[in-house]
Phi, psi and omega in degrees: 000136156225164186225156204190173218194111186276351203255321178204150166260137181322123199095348194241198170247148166251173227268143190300346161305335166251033165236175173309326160307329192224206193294002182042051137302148166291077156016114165302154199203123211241125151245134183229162160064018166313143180318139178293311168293022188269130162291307057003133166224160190255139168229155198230138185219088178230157165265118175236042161243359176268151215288354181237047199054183206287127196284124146282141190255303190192131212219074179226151195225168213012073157295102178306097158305035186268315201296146196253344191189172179215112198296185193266155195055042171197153175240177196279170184304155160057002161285169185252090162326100155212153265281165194266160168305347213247334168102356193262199183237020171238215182265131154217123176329148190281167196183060158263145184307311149178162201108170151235159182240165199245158200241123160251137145289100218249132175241150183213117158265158185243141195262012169218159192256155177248146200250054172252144158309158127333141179083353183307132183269154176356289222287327152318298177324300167327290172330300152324287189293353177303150209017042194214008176278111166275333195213168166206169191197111168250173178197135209227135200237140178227146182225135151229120193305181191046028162257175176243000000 
């Protein structure tokens, strides 16, 4: 399974326009070769560079494992926001304070759809997928303000 970005390559920056500094949208983002038994996905988007520990960025689960991609400034149909370190239930975008920090894009297919609200915070989520992860897959973004 991989997940990928027609906007940055792995490992690169990503470009200020999904950050705070530019429209804070969420990045186009390509998924391939999910398992055929995935009930689900989960994507998961943090900085575990940031000073009060690792930040969720974005956060959505029972993602229809069909789905090949999630265009930029948008999420899939019937999936389920939840909620960010930040406190809302959408993207917010990288925005450290200083340095630079790596953003991982984490996708998990799942042998099950999971039965959480909107707003379930990381750490429910975790909790939920735990043994229940079939394939997993990242892409790791990197940002510093004031770069383009």
């Amino acid at each position: 399974m991989t997940i990928s970005s027609s906007a940055f390559e792995n490992n690169q920056m990503i470009p200020q326009k999904y950050t705070c500094e530019g429209q804070n949208i969420n990045p186009p983002l390509v998924f391939s070769e999910v398992p055929d038994n995935a009930q689900s996905l989960v994507l998961i988007c943090d900085d575990p560079d940031a000073m009060v520990g690792t930040w969720t960025h974005w956060l959505i689960i029972n993602i229809e494992p069909k789905t090949t991609q999630i265009a930029e400034n948008n999420i899939p149909s019937g999936s389920v926001l939840g909620k960010t370190s930040s406190g809302g239930n959408d993207y917010h975008g990288p925005c450290p304070p200083s340095g630079t920090h790596r953003y991982f894009f984490k996708l998990f297919a799942l042998d099950i759809k999971l039965d959480l609200p909107e707003g379930s915070d990381v750490k429910t989520v975790k909790n939920a997928i735990n043994e229940h992860v079939i394939q997993e897959a990242e892409l790791i973004g990197l940002y510093e303000r004031g770069s383009k």
